[in-house]
MITIRO-288844 format. One record per residue: x, y, z of N, C-alpha, C, O, CB in turn; residue in three letters; residue number from 1. Coordinates in steps of 0.02 Angstrom, whole numbers, always signed. Glycine has a CB too. Layout:
! residues N
+--------+--------+--------+--------+--------+--------+--------+--------+--------+--------+--------+--------+--------+--------+--------+------+-----+
|    n_X |    n_Y |    n_Z |   ca_X |   ca_Y |   ca_Z |    c_X |    c_Y |    c_Z |    o_X |    o_Y |    o_Z |   cb_X |   cb_Y |   cb_Z | rest |  nr |
+--------+--------+--------+--------+--------+--------+--------+--------+--------+--------+--------+--------+--------+--------+--------+------+-----+
|      X |      Y |      Z |      X |      Y |      Z |      X |      Y |      Z |      X |      Y |      Z |      X |      Y |      Z |  ala | NUM |
...
+--------+--------+--------+--------+--------+--------+--------+--------+--------+--------+--------+--------+--------+--------+--------+------+-----+
This chain:
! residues 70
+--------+--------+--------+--------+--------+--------+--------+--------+--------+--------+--------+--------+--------+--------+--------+------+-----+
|    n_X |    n_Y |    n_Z |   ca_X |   ca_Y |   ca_Z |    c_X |    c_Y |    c_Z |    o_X |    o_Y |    o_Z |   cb_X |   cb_Y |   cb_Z | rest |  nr |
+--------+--------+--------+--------+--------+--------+--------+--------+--------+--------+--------+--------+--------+--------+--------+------+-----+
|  -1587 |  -1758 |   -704 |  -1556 |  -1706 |   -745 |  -1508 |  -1664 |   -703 |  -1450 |  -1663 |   -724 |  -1609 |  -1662 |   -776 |  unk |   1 |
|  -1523 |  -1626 |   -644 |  -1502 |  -1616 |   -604 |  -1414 |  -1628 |   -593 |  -1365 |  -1590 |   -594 |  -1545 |  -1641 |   -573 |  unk |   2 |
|  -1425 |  -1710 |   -581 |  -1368 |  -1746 |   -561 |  -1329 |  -1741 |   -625 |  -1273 |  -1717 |   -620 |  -1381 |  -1820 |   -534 |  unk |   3 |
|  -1349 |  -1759 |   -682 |  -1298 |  -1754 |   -743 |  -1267 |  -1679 |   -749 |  -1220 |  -1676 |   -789 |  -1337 |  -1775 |   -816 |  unk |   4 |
|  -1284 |  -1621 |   -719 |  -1261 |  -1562 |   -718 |  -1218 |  -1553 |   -670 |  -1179 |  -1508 |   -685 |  -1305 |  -1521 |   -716 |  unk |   5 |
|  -1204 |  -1583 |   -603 |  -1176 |  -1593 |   -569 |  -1116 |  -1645 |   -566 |  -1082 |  -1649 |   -515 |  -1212 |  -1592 |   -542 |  unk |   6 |
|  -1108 |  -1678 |   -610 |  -1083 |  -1718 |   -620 |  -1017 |  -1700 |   -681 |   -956 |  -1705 |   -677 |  -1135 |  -1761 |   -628 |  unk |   7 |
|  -1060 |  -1680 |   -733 |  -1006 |  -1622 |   -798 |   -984 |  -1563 |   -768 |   -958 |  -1521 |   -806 |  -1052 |  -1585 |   -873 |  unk |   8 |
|   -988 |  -1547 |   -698 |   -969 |  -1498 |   -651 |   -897 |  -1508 |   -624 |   -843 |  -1479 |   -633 |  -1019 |  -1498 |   -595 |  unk |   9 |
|   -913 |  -1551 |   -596 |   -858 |  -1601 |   -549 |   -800 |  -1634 |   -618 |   -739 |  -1627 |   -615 |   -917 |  -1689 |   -497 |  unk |  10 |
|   -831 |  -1663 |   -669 |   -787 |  -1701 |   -725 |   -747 |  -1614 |   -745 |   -687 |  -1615 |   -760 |   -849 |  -1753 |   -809 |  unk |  11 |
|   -776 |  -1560 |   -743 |   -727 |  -1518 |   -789 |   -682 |  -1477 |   -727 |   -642 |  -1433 |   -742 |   -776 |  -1456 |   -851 |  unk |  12 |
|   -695 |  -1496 |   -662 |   -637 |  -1453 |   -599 |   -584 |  -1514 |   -604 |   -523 |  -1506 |   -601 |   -675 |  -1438 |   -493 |  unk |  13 |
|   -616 |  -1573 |   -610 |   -550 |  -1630 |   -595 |   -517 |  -1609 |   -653 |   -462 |  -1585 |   -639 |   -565 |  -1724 |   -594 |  unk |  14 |
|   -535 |  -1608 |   -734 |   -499 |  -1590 |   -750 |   -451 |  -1535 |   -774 |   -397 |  -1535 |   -804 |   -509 |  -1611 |   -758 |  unk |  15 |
|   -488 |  -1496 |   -753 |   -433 |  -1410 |   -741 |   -402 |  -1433 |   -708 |   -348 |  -1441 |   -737 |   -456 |  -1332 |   -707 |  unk |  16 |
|   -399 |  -1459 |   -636 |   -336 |  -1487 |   -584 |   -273 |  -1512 |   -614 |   -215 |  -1490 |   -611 |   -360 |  -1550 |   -539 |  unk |  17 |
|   -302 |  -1575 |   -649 |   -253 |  -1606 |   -681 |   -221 |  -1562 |   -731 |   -163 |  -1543 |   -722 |   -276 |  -1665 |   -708 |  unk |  18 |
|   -252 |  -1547 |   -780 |   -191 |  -1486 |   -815 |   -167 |  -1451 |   -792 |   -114 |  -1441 |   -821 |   -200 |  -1444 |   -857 |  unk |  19 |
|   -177 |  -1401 |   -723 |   -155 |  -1350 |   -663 |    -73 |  -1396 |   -651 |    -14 |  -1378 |   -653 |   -227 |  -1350 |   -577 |  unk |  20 |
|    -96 |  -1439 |   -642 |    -26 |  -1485 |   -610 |    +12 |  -1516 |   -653 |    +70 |  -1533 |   -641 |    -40 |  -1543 |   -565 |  unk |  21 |
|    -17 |  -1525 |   -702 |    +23 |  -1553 |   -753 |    +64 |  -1490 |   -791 |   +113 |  -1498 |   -828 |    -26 |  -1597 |   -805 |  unk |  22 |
|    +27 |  -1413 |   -770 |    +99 |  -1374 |   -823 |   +128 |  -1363 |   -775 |   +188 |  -1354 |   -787 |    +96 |  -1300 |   -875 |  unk |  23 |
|   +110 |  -1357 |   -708 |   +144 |  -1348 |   -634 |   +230 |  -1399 |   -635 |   +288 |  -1381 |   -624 |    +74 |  -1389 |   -562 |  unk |  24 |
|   +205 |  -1451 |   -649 |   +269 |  -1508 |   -670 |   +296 |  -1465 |   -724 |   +334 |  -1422 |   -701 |   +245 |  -1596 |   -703 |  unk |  25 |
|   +289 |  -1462 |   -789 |   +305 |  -1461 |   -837 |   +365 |  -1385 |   -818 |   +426 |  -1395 |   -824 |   +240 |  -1463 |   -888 |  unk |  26 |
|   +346 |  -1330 |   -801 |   +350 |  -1280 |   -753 |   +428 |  -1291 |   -740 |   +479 |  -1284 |   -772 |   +296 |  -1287 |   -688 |  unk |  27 |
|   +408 |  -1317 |   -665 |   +454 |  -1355 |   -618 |   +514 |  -1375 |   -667 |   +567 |  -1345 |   -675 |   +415 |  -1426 |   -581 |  unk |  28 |
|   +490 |  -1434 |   -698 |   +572 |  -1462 |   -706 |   +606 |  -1430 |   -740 |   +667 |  -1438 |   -739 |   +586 |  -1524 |   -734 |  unk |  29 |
|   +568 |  -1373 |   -788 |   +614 |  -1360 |   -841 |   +653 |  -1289 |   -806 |   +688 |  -1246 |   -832 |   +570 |  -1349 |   -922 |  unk |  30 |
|   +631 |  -1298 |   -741 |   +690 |  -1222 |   -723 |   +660 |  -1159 |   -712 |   +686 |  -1106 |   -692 |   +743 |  -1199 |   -789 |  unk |  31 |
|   +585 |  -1175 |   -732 |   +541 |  -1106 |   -726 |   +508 |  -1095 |   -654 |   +476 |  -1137 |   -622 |   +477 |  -1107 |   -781 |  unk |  32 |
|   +523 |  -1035 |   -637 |   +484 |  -1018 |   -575 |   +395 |  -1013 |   -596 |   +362 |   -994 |   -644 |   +517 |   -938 |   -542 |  unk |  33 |
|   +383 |  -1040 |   -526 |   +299 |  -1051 |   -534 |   +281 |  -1053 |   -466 |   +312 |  -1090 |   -427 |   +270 |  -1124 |   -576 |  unk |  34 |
|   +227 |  -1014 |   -445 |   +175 |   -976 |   -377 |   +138 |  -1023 |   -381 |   +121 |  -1041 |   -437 |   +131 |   -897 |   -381 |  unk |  35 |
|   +105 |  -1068 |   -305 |    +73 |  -1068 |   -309 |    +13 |  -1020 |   -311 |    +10 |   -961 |   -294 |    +85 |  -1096 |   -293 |  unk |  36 |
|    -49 |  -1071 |   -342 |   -120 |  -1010 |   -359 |   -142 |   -974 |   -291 |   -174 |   -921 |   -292 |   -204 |  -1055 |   -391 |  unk |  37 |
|   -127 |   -999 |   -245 |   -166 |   -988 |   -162 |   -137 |   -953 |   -146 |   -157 |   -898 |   -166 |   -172 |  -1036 |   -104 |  unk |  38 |
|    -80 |   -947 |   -107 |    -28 |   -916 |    -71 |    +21 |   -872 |   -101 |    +46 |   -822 |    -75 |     +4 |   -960 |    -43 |  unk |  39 |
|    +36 |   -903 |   -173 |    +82 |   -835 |   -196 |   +154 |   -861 |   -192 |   +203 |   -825 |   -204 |    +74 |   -761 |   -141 |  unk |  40 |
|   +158 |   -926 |   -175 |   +247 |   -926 |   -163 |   +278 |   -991 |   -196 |   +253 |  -1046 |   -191 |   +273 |   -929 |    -73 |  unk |  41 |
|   +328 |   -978 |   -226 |   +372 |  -1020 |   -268 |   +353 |  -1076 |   -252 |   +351 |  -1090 |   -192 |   +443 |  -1014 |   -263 |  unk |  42 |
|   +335 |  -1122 |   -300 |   +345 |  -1182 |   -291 |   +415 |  -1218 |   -296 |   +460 |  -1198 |   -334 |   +305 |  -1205 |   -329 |  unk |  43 |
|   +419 |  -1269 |   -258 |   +498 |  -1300 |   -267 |   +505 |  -1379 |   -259 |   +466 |  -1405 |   -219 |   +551 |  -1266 |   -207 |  unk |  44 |
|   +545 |  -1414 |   -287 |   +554 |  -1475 |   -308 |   +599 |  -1502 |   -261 |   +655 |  -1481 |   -247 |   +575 |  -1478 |   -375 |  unk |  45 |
|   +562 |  -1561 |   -231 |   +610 |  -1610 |   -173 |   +629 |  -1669 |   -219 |   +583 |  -1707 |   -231 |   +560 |  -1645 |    -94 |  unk |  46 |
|   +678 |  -1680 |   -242 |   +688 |  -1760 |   -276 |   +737 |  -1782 |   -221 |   +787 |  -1757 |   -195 |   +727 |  -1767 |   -366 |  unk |  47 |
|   +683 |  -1868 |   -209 |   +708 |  -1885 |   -150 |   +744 |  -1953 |   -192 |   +731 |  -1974 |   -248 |   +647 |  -1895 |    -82 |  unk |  48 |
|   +796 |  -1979 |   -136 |   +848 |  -2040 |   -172 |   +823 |  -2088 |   -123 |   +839 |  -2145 |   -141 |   +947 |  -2030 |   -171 |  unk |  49 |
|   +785 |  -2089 |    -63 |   +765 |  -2152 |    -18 |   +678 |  -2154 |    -38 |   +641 |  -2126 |    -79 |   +784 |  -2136 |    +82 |  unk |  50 |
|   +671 |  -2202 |    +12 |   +591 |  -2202 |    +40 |   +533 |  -2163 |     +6 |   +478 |  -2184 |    -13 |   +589 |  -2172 |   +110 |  unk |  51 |
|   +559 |  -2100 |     +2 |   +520 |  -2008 |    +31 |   +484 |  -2026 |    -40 |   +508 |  -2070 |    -76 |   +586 |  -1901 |    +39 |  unk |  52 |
|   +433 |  -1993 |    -56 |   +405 |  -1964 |   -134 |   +433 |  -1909 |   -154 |   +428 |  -1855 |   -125 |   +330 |  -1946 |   -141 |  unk |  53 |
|   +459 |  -1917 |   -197 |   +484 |  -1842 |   -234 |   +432 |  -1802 |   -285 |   +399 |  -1819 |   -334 |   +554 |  -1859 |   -286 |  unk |  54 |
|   +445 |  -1722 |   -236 |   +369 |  -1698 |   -250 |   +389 |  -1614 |   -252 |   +444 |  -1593 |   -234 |   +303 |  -1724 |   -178 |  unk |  55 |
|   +325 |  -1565 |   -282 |   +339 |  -1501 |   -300 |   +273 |  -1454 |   -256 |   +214 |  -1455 |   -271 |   +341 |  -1497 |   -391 |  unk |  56 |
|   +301 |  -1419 |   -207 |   +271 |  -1386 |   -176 |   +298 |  -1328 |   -163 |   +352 |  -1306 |   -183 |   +255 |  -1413 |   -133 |  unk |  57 |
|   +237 |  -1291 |   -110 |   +257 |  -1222 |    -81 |   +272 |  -1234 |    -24 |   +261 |  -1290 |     -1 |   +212 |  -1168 |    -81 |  unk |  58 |
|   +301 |  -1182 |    +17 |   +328 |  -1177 |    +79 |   +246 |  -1221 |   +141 |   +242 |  -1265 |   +183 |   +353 |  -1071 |    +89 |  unk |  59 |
|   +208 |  -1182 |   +114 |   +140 |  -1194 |   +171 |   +118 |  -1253 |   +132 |    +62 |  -1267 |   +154 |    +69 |  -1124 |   +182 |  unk |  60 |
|   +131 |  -1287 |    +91 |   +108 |  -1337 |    +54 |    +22 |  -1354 |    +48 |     -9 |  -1403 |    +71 |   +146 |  -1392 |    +80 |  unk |  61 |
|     -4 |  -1295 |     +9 |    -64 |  -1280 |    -11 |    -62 |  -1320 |    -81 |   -103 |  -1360 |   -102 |    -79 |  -1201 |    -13 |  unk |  62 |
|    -14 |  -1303 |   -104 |     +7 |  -1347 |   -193 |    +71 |  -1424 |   -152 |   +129 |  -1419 |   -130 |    +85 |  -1255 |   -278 |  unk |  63 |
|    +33 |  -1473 |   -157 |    +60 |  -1531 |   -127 |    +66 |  -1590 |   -178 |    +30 |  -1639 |   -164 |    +16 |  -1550 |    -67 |  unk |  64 |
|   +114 |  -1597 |   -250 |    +96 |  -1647 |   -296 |   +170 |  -1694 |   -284 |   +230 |  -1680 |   -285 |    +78 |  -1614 |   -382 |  unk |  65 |
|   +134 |  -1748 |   -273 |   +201 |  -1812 |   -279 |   +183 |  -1837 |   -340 |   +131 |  -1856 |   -368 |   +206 |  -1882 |   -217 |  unk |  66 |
|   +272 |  -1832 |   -359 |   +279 |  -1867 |   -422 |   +304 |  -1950 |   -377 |   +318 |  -1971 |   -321 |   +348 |  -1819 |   -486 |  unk |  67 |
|   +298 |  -1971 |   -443 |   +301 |  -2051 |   -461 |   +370 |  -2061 |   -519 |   +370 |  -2057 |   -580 |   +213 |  -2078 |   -506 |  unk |  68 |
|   +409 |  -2072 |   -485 |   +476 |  -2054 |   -519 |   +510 |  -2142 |   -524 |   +563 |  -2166 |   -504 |   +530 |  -1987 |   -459 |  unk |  69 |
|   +468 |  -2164 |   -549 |   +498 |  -2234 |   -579 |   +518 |  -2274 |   -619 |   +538 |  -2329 |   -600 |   +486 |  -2259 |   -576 |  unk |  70 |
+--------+--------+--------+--------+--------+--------+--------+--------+--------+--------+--------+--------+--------+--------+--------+------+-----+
């Protein structure tokens, strides 16, 4: 029992994360400034044209999300 409480624990932080980042994107592209939750400072958008992942972070990169831009 225990474990099933621990478990609907973990299932509802993964998914706060994922919505956290998903309006974080949503945010981002459309032009809106957005903090990260930790640190307090603008997040900002690298779209890369080589190799790199193109991704939306903060300066100290506490908020670290690569997009998949394919």
């Amino acid at each position: 029992m225990f474990e099933l409480t621990q478990l609907k624990s973990f299932n509802k932080s993964t998914s706060d994360s994922f919505h956290q980042q998903k309006n974080f994107i949503k945010k981002v592209l459309a032009g809106r400034i957005s903090q990260c939750p930790q640190c307090k400072q603008n997040l900002t958008i690298n779209l890369s044209h080589l190799d790199e992942p193109s991704t939306i972070r903060c300066a100290k990169k506490c908020t670290d999300i690569e997009l998949d831009c394919s």
